[in-house]
C-alpha positions as CSV (number, residue, x, y, z in Angstrom):
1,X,56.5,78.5,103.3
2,X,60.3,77.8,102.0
3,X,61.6,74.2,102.4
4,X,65.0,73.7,104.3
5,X,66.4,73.3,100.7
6,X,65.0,76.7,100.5
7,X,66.2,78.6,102.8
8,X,69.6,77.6,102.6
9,X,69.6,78.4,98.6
10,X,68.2,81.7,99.9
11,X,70.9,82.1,102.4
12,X,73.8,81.1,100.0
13,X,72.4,83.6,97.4
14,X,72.4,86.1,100.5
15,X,76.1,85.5,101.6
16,X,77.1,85.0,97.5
17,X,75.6,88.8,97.3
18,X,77.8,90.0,100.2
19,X,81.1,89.0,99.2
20,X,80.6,90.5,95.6
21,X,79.4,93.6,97.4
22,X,82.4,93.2,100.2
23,X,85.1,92.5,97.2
24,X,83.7,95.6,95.4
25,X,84.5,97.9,98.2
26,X,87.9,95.9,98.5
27,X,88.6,97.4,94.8
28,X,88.4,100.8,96.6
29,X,91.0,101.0,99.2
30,X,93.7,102.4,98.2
31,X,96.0,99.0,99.7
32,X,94.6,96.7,97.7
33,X,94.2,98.8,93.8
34,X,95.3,96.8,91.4
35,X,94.9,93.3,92.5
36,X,92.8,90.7,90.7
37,X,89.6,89.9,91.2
38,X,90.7,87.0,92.8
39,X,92.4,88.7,95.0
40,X,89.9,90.9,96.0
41,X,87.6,88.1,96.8
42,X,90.4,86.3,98.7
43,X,90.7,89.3,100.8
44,X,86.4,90.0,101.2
45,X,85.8,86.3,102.8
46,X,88.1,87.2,105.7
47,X,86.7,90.6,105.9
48,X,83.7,91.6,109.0
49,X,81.7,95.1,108.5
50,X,81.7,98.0,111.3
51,X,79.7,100.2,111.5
52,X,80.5,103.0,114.5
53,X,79.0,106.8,115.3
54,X,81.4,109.6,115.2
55,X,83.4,109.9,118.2
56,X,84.8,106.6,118.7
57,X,88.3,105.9,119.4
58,X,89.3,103.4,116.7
59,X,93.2,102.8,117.5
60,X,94.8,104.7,120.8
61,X,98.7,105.5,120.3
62,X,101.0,103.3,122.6
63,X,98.3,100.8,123.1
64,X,98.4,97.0,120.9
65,X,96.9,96.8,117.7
66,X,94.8,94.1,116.7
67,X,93.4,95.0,113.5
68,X,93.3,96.8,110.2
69,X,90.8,98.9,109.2
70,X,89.6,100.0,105.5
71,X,87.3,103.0,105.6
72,X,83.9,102.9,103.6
73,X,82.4,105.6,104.6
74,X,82.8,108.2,106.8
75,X,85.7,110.3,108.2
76,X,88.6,109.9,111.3
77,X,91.4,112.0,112.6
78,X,94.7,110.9,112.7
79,X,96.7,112.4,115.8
80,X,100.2,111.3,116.2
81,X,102.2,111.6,119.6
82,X,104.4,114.0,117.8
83,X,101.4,116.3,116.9
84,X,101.2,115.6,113.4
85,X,97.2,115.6,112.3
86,X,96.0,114.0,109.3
87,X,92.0,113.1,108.1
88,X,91.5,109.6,106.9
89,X,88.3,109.4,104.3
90,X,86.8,106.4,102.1
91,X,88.8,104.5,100.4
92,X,91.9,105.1,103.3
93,X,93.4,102.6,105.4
94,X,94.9,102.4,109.1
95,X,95.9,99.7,111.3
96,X,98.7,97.6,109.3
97,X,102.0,98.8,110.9
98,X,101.1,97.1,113.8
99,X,99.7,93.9,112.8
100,X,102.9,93.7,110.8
101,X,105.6,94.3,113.2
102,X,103.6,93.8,116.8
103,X,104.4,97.1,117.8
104,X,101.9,99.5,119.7
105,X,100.0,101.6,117.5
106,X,101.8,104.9,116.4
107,X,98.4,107.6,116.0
108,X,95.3,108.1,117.8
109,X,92.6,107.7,115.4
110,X,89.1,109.0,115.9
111,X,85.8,108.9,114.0
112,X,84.8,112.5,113.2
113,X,81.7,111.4,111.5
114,X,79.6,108.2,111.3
115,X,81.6,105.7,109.9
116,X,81.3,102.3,107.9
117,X,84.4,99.9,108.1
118,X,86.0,96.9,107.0
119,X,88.1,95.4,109.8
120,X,90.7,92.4,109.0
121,X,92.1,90.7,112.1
122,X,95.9,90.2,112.4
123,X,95.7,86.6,112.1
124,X,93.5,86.9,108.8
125,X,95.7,89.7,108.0
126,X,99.1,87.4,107.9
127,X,96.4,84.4,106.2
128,X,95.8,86.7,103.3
129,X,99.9,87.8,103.2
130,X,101.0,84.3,102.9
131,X,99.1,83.4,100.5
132,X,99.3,86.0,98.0
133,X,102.9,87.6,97.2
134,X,100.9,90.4,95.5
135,X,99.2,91.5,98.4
136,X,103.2,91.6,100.2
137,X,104.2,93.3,97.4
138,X,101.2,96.1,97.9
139,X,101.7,96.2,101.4
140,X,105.2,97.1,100.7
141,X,105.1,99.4,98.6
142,X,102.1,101.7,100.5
143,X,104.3,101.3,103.4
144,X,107.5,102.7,101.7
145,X,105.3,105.4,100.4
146,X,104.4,106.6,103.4
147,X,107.7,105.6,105.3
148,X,109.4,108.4,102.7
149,X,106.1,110.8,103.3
150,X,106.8,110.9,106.8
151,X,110.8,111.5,106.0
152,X,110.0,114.9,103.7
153,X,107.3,116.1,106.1
């Protein structure tokens, strides 16, 4: 039988095994590439897993946004309210717009397969900006990208 002393060793060695796991997936989405490994590991702590069957409704346009989501695995379709369709796949991100500026989402996003996600509330989200200028800088830059995507299309 383990001691207390134990089975909080085995516990820490549990959680320690987790966030090296977590930050390694971190690496992967495409927000975050490039960061340090303290940066990833900054970003893994605040971090909780999902895991969802296809068919859910993960973000509703018009409706508040609460959270960003990195996908792991899996698949989701991206509906806008102008009718533009996209598919999001591992290693894709959704979810920051409005934790940034507070405005309802902008796309309807919907599992199309079983799906594993990493979900990073807005108050974590702004935790992890403040404290890491290269993280801002990231955020900026994906969002410009994809602000000057949306202009050409």
């Amino acid at each position: 039988m383990l001691s207390q002393y134990g089975k909080w060793r085995a516990a820490k060695a549990s959680s320690a095994i987790r966030l090296r796991f977590v930050a390694a997936l971190v690496e992967k989405v495409s927000l975050f590439a490039g960061l340090s490994k303290k940066d990833y590991h900054r970003i893994a702590v605040l971090l909780r897993e999902l895991e969802l069957p296809a068919g859910t409704r993960l973000a509703t346009a018009g409706e508040p946004g609460g959270d960003f989501f990195a996908i792991v695995e899996g698949e989701a379709a991206v509906r806008t309210r102008r009718g533009r369709t996209a598919v999001l796949k591992a290693g894709d991100f959704f979810g920051e717009m409005s934790l940034i500026d507070g405005a309802p989402r902008s796309a309807t996003v919907e599992a199309t397969t079983p799906m594993r996600l990493l979900v990073l509330g807005q108050r974590d989200f702004w935790r992890v900006l403040d404290a890491t200028p290269s993280i801002v800088r990231k955020v900026m830059q994906t969002l410009c990208g994809r602000l000057r995507e949306a202009e050409a299309s």
